[in-house]
N, C-alpha and C positions, 0 to 999 in steps of 0.2 A: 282760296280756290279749292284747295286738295281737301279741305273741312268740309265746304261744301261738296264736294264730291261724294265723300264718306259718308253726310248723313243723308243724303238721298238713298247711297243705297243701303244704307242702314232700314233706312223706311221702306225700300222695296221689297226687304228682304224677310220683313219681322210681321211673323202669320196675325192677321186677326183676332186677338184672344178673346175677344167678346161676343164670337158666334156661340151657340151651344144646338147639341142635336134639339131637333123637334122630336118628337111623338108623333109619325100619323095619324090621322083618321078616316075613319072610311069615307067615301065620297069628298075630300077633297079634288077641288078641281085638279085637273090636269094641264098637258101642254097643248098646245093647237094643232090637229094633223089634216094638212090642205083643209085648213080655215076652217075647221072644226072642233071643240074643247074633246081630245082624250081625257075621261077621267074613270080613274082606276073602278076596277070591280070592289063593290059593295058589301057582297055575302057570297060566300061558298059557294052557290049555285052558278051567279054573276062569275064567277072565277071558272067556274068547269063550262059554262056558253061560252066565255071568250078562248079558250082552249081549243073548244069543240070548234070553233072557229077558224082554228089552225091549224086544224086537223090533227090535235093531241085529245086521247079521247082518259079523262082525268078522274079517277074514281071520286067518291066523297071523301076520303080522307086526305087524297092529296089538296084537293081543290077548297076544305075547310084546312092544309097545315097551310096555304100560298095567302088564305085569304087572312087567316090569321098574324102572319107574320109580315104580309105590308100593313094591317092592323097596327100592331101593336109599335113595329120599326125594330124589330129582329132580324135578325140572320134564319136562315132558314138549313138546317140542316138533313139533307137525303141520303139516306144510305139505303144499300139492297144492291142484290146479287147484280154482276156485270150484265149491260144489254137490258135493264126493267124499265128504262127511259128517264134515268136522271139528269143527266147531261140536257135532255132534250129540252124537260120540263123547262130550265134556266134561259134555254133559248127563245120557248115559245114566250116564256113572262116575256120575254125583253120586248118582242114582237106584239104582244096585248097591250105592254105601257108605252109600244110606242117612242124607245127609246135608246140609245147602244148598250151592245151587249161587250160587256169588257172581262175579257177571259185568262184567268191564269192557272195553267197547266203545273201541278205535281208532281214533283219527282224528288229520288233521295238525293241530298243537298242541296234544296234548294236553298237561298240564301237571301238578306234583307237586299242586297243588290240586282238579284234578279225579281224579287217579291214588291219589293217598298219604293226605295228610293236607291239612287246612285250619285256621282258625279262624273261629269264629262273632265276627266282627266287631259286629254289631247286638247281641248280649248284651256285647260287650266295653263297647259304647260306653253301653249301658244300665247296666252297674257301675258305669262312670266318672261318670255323672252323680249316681248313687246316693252316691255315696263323697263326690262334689261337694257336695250337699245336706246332708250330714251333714257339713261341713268337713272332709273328709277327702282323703287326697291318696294314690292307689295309686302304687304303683309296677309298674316293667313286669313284675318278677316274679308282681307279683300277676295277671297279665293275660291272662300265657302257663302256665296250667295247664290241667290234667285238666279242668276245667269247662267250660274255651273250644274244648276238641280237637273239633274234629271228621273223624272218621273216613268214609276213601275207601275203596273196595272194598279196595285193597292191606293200609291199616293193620286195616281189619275183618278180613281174613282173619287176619294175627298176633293179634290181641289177640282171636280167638274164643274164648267161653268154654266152650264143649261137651267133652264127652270126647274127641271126634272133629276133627279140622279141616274145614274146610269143601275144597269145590273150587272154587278159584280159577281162572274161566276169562277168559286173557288175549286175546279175539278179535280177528284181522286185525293182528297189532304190525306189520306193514306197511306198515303205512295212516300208522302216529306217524312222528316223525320221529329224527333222530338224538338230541339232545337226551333226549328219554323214554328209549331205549334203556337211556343212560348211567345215566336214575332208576334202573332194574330192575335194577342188576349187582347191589346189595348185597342185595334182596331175594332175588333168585336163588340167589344164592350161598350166602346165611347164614341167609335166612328172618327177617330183620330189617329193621325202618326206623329212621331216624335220627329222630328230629325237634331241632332242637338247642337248642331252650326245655327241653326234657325230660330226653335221654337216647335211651337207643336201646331200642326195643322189640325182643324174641326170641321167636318163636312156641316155647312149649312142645315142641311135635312138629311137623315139617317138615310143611306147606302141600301140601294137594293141589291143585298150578299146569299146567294147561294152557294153552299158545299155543296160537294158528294164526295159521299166513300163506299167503297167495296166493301171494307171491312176486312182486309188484309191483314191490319193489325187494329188493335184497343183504342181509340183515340181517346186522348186526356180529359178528366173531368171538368177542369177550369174551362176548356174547349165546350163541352159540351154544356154548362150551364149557359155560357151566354149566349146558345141557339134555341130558335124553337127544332124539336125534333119529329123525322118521320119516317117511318119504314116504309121503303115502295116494295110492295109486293109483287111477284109474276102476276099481272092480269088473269082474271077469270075465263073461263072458255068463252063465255058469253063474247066477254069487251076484247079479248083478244080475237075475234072473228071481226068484230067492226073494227076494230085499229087495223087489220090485214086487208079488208074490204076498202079500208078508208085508204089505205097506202098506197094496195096494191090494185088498183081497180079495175087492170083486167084480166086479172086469176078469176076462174070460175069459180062460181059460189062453191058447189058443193068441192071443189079443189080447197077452197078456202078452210071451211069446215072441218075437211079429211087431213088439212095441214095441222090446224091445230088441236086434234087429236091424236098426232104423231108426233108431234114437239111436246104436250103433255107426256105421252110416255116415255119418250126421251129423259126427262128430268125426272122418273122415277129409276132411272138407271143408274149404276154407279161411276159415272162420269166426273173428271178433271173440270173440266167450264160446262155447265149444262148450259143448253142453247135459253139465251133470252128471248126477248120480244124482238131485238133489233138482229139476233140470226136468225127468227122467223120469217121476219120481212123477207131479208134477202133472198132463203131457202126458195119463198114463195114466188117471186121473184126470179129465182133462178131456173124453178119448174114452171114459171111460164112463158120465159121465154126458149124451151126444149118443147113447149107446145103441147104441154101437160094438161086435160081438159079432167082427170081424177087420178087419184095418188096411185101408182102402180110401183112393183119394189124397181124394175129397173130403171125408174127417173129418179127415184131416194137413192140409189147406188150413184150414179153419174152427178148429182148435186151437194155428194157429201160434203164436200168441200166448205160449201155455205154452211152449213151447220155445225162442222165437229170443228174442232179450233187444233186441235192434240191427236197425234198419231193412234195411240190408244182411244183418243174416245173415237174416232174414224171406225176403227175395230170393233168397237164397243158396239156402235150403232147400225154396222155393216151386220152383225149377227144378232142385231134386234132384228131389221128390214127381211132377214130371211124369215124368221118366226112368226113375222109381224101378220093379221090378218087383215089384207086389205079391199077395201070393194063394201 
């Protein structure tokens, strides 16, 4: 009886070893959404409509790195100054495939416990007593199985069960330190985690994996070969007038305009956080709801807040807005 017990979960316990990643391609079907086939964007252009769609309005470069790297079944890696819309980017793919957006947040130490995998200790130590009561004596195989796993954003995205993979978004890996980097090579690489109680998990079909980084610090080269890479740059005055437009819909045009000709000059100042795209919004945002219908200095004086981030750049910007010629 107790043999049979053990090789069940022996069998429950022991990953699939004969999955291996696919390769996308493009136009593979998709999953059904209200009884319709989702299927992924095609070509760069395909990728910047479905964007546009979501009101992320997606240069060519970004919209050929996204189309690329569900292409090929890469990680995609974004870096560029805070606030340029990396973060968002991640969110909106998740929203175009149609699909969960499964998020883990950065920071220093982070660790394969909070990143990967875990184990649920308090049900470990609740069997042990259990087994204890019954004269029973576990052993550690019995301890480390499928029952006691518990699953971190990383192993949840391998071991998703949907037709589709989820998007895995990796924000700010900047922030972590060298350590975690080293966690991410095998995921990266193979779309696989270790756990070594187990075996090794293999995502049926290659992880839709977004990074971003700041750029706070260097990140490792092992890291960076197994992404595709892309620099988001500040939007152009153009596209940042329609992203503002598109956001903010009822700032007045020429409000719109006069904004983002004043957040240009901003970012030629010698500023701590120069305002992105996402303290534009707000600013704009914030001057329309003071009932701002064109940029005048005392609505930039009373909205600083939205914009500077640091007491100094406050300063900074408070004796641009005097100098500043506006009208």
């Amino acid at each position: 009886m107790r043999d049979d017990r053990d090789r069940r979960r022996g069998d429950a316990a022991r990953p699939d070893r004969r999955r291996r990643p696919l390769v996308l391609r493009p136009g593979l079907p998709g999953q059904l959404r209200g009884g319709a086939r989702v299927v992924r964007p095609t070509t760069p252009a395909d990728v910047r409509r479905r964007f546009d769609e979501h009101d992320y309005l997606a240069d060519e470069g970004t919209s050929t790195a996204v189309h690329l790297a569900l292409a090929l079944g890469l990680p995609l890696l974004l870096e560029g100054e805070p606030g340029v819309g990396k973060t968002t980017a991640a969110k909106v793919l998740a929203q175009v495939l149609d699909v969960p957006l499964v998020r883990l947040q950065c920071y220093e130490g982070l660790t394969a416990a909070e990143a990967l995998y875990d184990w649920n200790y308090q049900r470990q130590l609740l069997a042990i007593r259990l087994a204890e009561a019954q004269h029973e004596r576990l052993a550690e195989s019995d301890l480390f199985t499928e029952e006691f796993l518990v699953e971190r954003p990383i192993l949840r995205t391998v071991r998703h069960a949907g037709d589709q993979p989820p998007v895995l978004l990796i924000d700010e890996v900047d922030r972590a330190d060298d350590e975690f980097e080293a966690l991410l090579l095998e995921f990266l690489g193979e779309g696989s985690v270790t756990v070594p109680e187990l075996g090794t998990f293999t995502s049926g079909r290659p992880p839709v994996v977004v990074l971003t980084s700041n750029r706070s610090r260097d990140l490792h080269d092992a890291l960076r070969r197994r992404c595709l890479y892309h620099w988001l740059d500040y939007p152009s005055p153009e596209r940042a007038v329609g992203i503002l437009r598109r956001t903010v819909p009822q700032a007045n045009p020429a409000l719109v305009e006069s904004a983002v000709q004043f957040v240009g000059h901003a970012r030629g100042l010698d500023l701590d956080k120069p305002p992105g795209i996402a303290e534009a919004i707000n600013w704009l945002a914030a001057l329309a709801v003071l009932g701002a219908t064109e940029l005048v200095r005392e609505d930039v004086l009373a909205s600083l807040g939205t914009l500077a981030k640091t007491p100094d750049d406050r300063d900074a910007l408070a004796a641009a807005a005097a100098d500043y010629a506006f009208g």
